[in-house]
DRENDO-1510 file (C-alpha; in Angstrom, 1 decimal, always signed):
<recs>
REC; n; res; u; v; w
REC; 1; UNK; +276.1; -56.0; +31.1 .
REC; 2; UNK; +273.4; -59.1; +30.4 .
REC; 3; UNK; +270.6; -58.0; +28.5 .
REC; 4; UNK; +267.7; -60.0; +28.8 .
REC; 5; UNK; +264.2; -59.6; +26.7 .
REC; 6; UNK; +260.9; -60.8; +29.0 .
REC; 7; UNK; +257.6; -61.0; +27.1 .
REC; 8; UNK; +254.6; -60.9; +30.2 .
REC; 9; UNK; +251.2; -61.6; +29.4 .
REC; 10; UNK; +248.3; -60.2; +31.9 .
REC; 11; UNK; +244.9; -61.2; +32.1 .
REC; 12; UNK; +242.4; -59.8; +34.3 .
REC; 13; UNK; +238.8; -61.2; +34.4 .
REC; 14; UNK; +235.3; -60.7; +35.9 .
REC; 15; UNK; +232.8; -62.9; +37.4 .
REC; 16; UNK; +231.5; -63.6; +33.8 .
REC; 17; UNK; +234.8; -65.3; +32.6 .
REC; 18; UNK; +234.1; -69.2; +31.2 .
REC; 19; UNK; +236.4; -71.3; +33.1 .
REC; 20; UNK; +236.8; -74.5; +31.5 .
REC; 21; UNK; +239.4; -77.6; +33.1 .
REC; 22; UNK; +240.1; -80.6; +31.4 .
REC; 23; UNK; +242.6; -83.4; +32.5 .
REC; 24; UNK; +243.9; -85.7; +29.3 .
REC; 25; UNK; +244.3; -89.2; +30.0 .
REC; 26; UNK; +246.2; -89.9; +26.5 .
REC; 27; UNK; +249.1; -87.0; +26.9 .
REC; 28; UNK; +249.1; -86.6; +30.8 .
REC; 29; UNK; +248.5; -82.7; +30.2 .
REC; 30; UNK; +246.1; -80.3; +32.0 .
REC; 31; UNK; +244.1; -77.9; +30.0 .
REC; 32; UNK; +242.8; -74.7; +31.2 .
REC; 33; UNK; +240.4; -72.6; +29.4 .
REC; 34; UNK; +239.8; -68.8; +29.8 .
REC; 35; UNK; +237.4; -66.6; +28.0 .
REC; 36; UNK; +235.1; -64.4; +27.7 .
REC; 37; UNK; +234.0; -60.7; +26.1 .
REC; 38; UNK; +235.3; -57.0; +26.4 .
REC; 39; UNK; +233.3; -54.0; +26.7 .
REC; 40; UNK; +234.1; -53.3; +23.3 .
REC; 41; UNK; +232.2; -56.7; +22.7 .
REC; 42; UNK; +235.6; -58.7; +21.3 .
REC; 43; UNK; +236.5; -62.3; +22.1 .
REC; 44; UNK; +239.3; -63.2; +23.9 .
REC; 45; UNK; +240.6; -67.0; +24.7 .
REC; 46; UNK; +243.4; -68.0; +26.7 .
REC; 47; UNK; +244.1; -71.8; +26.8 .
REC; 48; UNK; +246.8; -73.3; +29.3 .
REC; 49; UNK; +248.3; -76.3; +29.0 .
REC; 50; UNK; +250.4; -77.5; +32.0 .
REC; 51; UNK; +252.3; -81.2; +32.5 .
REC; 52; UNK; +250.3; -83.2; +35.1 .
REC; 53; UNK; +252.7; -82.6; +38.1 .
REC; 54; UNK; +252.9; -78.8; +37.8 .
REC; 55; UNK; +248.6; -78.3; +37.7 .
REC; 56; UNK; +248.7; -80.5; +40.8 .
REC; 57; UNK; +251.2; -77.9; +42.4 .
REC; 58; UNK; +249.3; -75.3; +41.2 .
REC; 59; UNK; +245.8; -76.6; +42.5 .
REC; 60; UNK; +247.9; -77.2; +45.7 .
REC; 61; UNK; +248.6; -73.9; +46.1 .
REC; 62; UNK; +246.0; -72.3; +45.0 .
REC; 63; UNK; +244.1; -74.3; +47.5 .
REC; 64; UNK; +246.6; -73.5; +50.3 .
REC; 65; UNK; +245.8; -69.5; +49.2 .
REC; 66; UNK; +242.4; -69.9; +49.1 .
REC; 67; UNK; +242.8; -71.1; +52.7 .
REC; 68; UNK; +244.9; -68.3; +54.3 .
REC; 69; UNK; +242.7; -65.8; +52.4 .
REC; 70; UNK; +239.0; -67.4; +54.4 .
REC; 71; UNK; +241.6; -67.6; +57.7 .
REC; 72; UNK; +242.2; -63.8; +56.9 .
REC; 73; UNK; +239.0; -62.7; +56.6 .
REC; 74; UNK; +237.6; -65.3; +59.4 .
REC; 75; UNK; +239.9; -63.5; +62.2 .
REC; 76; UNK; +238.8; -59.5; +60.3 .
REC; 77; UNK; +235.1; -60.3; +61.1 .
REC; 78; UNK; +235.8; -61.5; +64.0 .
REC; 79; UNK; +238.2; -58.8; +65.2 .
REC; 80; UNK; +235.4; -56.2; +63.7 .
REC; 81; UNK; +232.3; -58.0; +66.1 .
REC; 82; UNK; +234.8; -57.7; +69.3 .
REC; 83; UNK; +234.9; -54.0; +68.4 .
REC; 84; UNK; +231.6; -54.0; +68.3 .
REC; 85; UNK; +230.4; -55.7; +70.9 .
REC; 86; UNK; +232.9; -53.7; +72.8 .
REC; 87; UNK; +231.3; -50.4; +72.2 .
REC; 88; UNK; +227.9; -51.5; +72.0 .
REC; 89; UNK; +228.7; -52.9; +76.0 .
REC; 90; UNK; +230.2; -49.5; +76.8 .
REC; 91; UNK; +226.8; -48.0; +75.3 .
REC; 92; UNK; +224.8; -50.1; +77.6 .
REC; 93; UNK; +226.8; -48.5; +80.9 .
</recs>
């Protein structure tokens, strides 16, 4: 039997979270910058730094999620004002 330890670290945050990117010309690294208050009124700060190539796959996808998430919702609304617009016509009979 393999026996392996995993240390995970989750972060949730609000609409009142400092976002902070920073792209270093000298060492090629990305920087991102988390942070932001509890309701207990502590500090917390979470800096990332990534390699170049991997924070341009991750802006790739994030983009490509952020895309298929306003595709999503596009095709709901619409979806929502055909039901609508179906029973508001049936209404009208």
């Amino acid at each position: 039997m393999k026996i392996q330890k995993t240390n995970a670290l989750q972060v949730e945050c609000n609409n009142e979270v400092y976002l902070n990117t920073y792209v270093s010309t000298w060492s090629g690294n990305v920087e991102l910058k988390f942070a932001g208050y509890e309701s207990d009124g502590s500090e917390y700060k979470l800096n990332i730094q990534l390699p170049l190539d991997k924070a341009r796959a991750l802006a790739n996808e994030l983009n490509a999620d952020l895309e298929n998430y306003d595709k999503q919702k596009a095709e709901e609304a619409k979806r929502l004002a055909e039901k609508v617009s179906e029973v508001e016509g049936s209404e009208d009979e």
